[in-house]
N, C-alpha and C positions, 0 to 999 in steps of 0.2 A: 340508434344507428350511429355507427361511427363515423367520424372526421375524416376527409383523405385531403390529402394535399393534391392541388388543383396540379394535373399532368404528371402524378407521381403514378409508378408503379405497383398497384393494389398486390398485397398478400394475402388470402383467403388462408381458413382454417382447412379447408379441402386438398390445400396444397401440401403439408403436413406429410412428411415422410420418415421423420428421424427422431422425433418426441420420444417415442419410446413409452415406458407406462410409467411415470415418475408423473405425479402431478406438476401443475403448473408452479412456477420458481419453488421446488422445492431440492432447497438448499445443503441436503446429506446428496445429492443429486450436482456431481463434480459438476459438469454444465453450467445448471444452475447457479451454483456456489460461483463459478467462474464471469457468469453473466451478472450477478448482481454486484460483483464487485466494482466492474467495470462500470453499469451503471449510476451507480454510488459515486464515480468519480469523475465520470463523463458523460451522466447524464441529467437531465434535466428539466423538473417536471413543474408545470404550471398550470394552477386553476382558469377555469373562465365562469362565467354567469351560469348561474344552476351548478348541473352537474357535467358543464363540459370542461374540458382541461385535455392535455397531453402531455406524453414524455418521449422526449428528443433527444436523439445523440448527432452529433456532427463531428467526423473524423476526417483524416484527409483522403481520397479516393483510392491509395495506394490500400488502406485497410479496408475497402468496401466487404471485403469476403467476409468478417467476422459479425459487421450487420446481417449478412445474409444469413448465416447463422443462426443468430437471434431471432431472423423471422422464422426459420425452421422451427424454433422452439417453444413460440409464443403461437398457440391457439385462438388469436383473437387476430380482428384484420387490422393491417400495418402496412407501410410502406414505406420504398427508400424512392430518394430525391437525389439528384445531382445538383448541385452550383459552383458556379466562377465567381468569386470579388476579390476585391482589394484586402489586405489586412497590413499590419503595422510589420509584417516578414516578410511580404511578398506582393508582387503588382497585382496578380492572378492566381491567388491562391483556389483549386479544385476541391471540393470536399461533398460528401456523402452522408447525407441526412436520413435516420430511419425514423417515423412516425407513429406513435402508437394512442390512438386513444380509446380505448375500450376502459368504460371507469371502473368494473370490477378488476381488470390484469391492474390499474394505477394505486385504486384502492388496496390491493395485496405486495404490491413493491412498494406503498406509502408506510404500510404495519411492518413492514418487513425491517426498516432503516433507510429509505432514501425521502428527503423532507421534501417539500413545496417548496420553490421558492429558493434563495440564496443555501448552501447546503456545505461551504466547503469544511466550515470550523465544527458543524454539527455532525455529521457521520459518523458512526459508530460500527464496531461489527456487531455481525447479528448478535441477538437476544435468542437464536434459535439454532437446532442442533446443526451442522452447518461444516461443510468438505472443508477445513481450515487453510490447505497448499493452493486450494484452487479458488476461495476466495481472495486468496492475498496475491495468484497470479493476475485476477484481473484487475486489481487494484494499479499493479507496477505494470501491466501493457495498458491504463488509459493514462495515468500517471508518474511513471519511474521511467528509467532506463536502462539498458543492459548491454557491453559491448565494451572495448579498450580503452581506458585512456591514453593520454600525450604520450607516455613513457612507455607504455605496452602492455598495460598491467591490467588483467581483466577485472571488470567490475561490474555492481548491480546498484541503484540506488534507487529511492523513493522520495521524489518532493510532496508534499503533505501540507495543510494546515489544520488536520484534523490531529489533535491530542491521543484521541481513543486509537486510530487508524496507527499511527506512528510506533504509539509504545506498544500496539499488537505486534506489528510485525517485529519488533525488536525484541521481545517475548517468544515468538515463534522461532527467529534466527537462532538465539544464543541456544535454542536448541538441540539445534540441527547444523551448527557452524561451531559453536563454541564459544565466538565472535560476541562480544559484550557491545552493547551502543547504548548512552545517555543520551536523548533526546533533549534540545534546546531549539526553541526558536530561533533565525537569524534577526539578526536588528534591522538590516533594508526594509523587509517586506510580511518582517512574522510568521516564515514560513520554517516547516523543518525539511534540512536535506539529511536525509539517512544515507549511509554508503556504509557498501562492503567492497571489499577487493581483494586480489589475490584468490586464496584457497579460501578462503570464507564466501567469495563472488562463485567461485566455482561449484562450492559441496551447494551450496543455497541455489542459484540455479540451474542444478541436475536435480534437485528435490521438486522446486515450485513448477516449471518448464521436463516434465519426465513426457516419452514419447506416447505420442498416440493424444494427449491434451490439445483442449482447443483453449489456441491461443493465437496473438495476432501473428502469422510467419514470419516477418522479418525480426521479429522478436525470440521467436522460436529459434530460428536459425543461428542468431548474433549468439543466445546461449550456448547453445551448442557444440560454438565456436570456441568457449571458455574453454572446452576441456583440453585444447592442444597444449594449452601456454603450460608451462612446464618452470619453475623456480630455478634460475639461474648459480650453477656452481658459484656458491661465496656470498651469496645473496643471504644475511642473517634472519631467522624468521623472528618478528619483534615477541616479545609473550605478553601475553594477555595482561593488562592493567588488571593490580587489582583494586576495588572500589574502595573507599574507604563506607564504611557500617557505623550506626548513631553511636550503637555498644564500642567500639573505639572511640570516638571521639569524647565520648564522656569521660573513658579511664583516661583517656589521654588528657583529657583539663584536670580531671583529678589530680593526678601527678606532676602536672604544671611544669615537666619536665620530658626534655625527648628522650636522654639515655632511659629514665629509668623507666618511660613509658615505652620504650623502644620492647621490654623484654616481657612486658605485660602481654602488649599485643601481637606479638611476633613480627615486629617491621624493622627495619631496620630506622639506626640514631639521625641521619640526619632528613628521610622519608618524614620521621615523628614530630621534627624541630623543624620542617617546612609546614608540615598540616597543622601544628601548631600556630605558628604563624598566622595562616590563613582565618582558622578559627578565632583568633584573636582578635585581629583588621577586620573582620568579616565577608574575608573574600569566601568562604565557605561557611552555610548554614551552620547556626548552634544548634547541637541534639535537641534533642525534643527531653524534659524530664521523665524519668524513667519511673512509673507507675508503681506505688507502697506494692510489698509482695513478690516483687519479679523478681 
């Protein structure tokens, strides 16, 4: 028998209108793929004695709709709660609790990638075949942002401190933007902040955020919004960094020189005599030796 929370509002399987025939979180199943991302991010599942436990999401009541959602989705009984408190943003911060303990639904989003317990450095994306736009949109409506900066310049970005999470979407962007990002932790708090912007914020959320997706609205929306801004006559568009490669940097200590490594690698003389540099101080990794044969 499941758990309810004492004056919450019960969800029954009976209630069940818009499941469709896609088994439960199955994840080539956009929905799915959508909902599991988000709870990978913002949610939050803990054991109790035996075999009781639940998994919990708490957003602020302005997103209640996209709970409501998720119970549509989930087959097993659930329910959402309302609270006021205090928080370290706000005297009376409102927020919306949805409640699930049914231990086979936990036991199948536990296999799936979301851990017990502390989960943010752990997450990963699936290990299973899996709607890749709509996992990564729910990831950035429990976790990212999307909407203008100070100057007016549209943007999307992802805070993360999951490694796998991070350099996925930056694997998925550069494919669909163009747009390169190297991942780095910040020193404050060890986290990564990904950002796009401009026409990279733009082509990326009309791809993750395309119409008819469930997503949180005011998120949907702020996307939406990217597409007016429009690149201002005179406005230079920067070009794309390009990386430096191990295979460079070896010719490049080989020749122990920027001119004549300059034409080895096709970079320009003083590009070679800067990563030179670097290489040497150690402000950038030494190649790895390059394996007998290759």
């Amino acid at each position: 028998m499941a758990e309810d929370e004492p004056g919450a509002a019960l969800f029954t399987p009976t209630d069940i209108s818009s499941v469709g025939a896609s088994p439960f979180m199955d994840l080539q199943d956009p929905r799915y793929a959508y909902m599991f991302g988000f709870l990978q991010a913002d949610g939050c599942l803990t054991q109790g004695v035996g075999q009781k436990g639940r998994l919990t999401v708490e957003i602020s009541i302005r997103d209640i709709g996209v709970l409501r959602q998720f119970q549509r989705l989930t087959p097993y009984n659930s329910s959402i709660r309302e609270r006021t408190r205090r928080t370290n943003f706000a005297e009376a911060h409102h927020s919306a609790i949805w409640t699930l303990c049914s231990l086979s639904a936990r036991t199948q989003i536990n296999r799936l990638g979301l851990p017990y317990g502390r989960k943010s450095t752990k997450i990963t994306p699936p290990r299973v075949p899996f709607s890749r736009r709509d996992y990564l949109r729910g990831i950035i409506d429990a976790d990212g942002s999307v909407g203008y900066t100070a100057q007016g310049f549209p943007f999307l970005s992802l805070t993360t401190a999951s490694t796998a999470v991070g350099a996925y979407l930056c694997r998925y962007a550069v494919q669909v933007t163009g747009a390169q990002r190297v991942i780095k932790r910040n020193q404050r708090d060890g986290i990564y902040n990904i950002l796009y912007t401009k026409e990279a914020a733009q082509r990326l959320g009309a791809d993750l955020y395309y119409p008819g997706c469930l997503a949180l609205e005011r998120k949907r929306d702020a996307c939406a919004s990217l597409a007016e801004w429009e690149r201002p006559a005179g406005m230079r568009t920067a070009p794309d960094r390009r990386r430096w490669k191990e295979w460079e940097d070896r010719i490049l200590l080989d020749h122990g020189d920027g001119a004549s490594g300059a034409e080895a690698v096709g970079r320009t003389e003083r590009s070679c005599e800067v990563r030179l540099w670097r290489l040497r101080t150690g402000r950038a990794p030494t190649p790895s030796v390059e394996p007998e044969g290759f």
